[in-house]
C-alpha positions in Angstrom: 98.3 105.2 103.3 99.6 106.0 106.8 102.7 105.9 106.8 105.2 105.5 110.2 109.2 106.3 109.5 111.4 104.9 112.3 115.1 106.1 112.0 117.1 107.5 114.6 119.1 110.2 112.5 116.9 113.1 112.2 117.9 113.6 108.3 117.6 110.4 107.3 114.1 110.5 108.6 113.3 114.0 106.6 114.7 112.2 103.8 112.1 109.8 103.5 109.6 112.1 104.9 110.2 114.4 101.8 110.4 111.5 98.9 106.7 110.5 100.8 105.5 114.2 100.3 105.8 113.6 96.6 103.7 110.4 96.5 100.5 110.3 95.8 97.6 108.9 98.2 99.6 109.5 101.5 97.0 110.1 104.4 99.9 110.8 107.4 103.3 110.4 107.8 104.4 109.8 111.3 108.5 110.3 112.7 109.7 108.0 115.0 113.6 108.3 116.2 113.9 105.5 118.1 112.1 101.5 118.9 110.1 102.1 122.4 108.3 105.9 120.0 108.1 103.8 117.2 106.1 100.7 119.5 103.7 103.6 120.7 103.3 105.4 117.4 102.3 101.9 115.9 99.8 101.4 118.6 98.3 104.4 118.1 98.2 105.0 114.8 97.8 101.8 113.4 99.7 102.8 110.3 99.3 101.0 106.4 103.1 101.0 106.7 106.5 101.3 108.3 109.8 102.4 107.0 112.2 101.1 109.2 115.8 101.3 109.8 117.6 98.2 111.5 120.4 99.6 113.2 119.2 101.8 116.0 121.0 101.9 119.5 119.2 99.8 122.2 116.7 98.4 120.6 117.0 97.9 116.3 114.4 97.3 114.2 114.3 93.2 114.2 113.6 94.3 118.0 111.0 96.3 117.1 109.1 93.7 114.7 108.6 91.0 117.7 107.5 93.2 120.0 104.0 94.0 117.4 101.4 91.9 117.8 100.4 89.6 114.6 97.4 91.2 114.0 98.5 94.6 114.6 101.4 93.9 111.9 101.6 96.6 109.1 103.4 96.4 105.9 107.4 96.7 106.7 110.3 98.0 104.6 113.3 98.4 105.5 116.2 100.9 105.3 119.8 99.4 106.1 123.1 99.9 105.2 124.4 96.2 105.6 126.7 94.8 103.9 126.3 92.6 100.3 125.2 89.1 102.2 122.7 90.5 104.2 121.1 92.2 101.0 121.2 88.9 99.6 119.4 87.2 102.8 117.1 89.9 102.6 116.2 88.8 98.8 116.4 85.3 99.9 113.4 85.9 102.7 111.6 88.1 100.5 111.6 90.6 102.7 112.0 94.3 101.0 114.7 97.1 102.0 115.9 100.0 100.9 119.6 100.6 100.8 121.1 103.9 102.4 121.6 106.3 100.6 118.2 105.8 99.9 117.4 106.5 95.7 114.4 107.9 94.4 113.9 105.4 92.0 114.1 102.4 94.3 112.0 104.2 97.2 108.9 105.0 94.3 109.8 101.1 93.5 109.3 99.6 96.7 106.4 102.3 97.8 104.4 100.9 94.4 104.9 97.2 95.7 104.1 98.0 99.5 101.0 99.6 97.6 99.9 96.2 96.2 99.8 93.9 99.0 98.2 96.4 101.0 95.4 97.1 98.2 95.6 93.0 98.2 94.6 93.1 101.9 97.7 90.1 101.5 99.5 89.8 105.1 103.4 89.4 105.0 103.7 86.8 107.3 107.3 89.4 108.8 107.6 87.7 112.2 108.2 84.1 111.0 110.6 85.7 108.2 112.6 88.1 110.4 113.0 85.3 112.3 114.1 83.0 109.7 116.8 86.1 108.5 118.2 86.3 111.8 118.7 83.0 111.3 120.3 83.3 108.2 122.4 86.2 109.5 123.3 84.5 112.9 124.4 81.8 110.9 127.2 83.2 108.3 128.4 85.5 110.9 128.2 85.5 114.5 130.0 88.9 114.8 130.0 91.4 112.3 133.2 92.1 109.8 132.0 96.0 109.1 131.0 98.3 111.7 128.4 101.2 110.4 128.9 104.5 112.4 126.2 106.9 111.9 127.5 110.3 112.5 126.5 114.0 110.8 124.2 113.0 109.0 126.3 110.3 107.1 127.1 106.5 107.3 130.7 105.5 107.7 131.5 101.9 107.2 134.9 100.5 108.3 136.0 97.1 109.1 136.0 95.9 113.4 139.7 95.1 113.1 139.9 99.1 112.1 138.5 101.0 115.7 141.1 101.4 118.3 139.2 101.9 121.0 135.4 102.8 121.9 134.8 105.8 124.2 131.3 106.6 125.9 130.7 110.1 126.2 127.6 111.2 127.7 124.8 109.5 125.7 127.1 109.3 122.5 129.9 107.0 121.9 133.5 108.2 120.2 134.9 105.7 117.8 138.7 106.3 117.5 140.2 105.1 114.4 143.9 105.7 113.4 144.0 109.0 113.2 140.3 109.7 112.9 137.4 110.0 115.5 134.1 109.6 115.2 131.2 110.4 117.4 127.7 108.8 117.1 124.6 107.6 119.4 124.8 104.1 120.6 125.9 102.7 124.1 128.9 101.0 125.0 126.6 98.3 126.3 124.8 97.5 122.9 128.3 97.7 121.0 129.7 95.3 123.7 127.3 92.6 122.8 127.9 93.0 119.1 131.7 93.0 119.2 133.7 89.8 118.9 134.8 89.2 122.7 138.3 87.0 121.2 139.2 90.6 120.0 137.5 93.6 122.0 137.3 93.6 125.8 135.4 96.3 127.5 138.1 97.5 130.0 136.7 99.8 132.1 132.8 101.5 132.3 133.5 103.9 129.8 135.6 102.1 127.3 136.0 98.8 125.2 139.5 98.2 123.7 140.8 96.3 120.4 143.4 93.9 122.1 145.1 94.1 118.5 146.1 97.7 119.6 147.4 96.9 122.7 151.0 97.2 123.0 151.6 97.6 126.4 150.4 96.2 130.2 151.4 98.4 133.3 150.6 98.0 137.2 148.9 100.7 138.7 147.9 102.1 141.6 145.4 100.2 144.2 145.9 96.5 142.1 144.9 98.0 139.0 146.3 98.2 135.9 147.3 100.7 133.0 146.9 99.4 129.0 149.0 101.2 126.7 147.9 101.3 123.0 150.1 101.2 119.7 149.6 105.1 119.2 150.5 106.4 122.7 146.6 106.5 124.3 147.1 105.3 128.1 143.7 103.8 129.1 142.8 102.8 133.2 141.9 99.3 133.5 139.0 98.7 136.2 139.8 96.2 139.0 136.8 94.3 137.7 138.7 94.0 134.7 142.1 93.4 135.1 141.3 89.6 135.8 139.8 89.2 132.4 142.9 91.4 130.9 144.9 89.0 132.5 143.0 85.6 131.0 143.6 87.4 127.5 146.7 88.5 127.0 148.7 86.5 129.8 
């Protein structure tokens, strides 16, 4: 088999990359780290199959899937630290994962499997069943209840209502929690569009606030305003944004 791995933390990918070394019949194995390397790779290398993470900044692995052609579609499994309904859906659509941390056991499970339908020659028909999971996904929860923060080399799960605020820093974004931080790769942007708007309002170019935290509105210089949070952080409000501010909270 040829085998593509499309994660964008670097040890999670040598993770995989070392269970495959121990396997048996594996031609190539090919390291992607993010969606647009992973759409070439496939391309190029036509792989037997792709292990592939779902949330990746900018463009995750369902993302991924519809931009393949049909016929150019290999064997997909993916790696994901969702919660316990989306493993469910995933079982529902019989569509295979791995859960992170990913176990020996399982992996040399799922490998044997991918094994078979490929031997079969039997097509998995993924784009009309990542569709219909989306679906399914879309439909229990608009916004997610648990955030997953990948950061050293580790997956921390807290709940939305949990992050404070949401700092860009350069490529990277900073997480702040009560009284912890974390910093991981994703854009302000992408976490915009994920985050329930009735509670998180992106305040300024560089950072999206939870309005739970907010406990105080100030003027500011030049018609802007100042937001001060429950644990002393003073945060500039952009002019763009005071209107929504105002539509919120007044």
């Amino acid at each position: 088999m040829r085998v593509v791995i499309v994660d964008d933390e670097p040890m999670a990918r040598k993770h995989l990359a070392r269970m495959l070394a121990k396997e048996k019949g594996i031609e190539a194995v090919f390291e992607c780290r993010d969606g647009p390397h992973a759409l070439e790779t496939i391309a190029q290398e036509k792989p037997d199959l792709v292990l592939l993470d779902i949330q990746m900044p900018e463009m995750d692995g369902f993302d991924v899937l519809t931009r393949i052609p049909p016929e150019s579609m290999p064997e997909v499994i993916f790696v994901t630290a969702y919660d316990r309904y989306a493993l469910d859906a995933f079982a529902c659509h019989a569509i295979d994962y791995l859960l992170k941390p990913v176990d020996i056991q399982r992996f040399t499970q799922a490998l044997d499997l991918a094994r078979r339908r490929i031997q079969a020659n039997h097509g998995t028909g993924l784009n009309a069943q990542v569709a219909s999971l989306i679906a399914a996904l879309t439909a229990k929860e608009k916004y997610p209840q648990r955030f997953s923060i990948k950061a050293d080399g580790r997956i921390f799960v807290c709940r939305c209502e949990e992050i404070c605020w949401l700092e860009a820093k350069g490529k990277n974004v900073c997480a702040h929690l009560e009284g912890k931080n974390y910093l991981f790769r994703d854009t302000l942007n992408n976490l915009e569009n994920r985050l329930d708007p009735q509670h998180f309002l992106r305040l300024h170019r560089s950072y999206i606030v939870n309005l739970d935290y907010v406990k105080e509105v100030q003027r500011w210089f030049n018609h802007e305003m100042l937001v001060i949070l429950k644990d002393g952080t003073k945060l500039q409000v952009s002019r763009n944004a005071c209107e929504k501010l105002k539509q919120v909270l007044f």
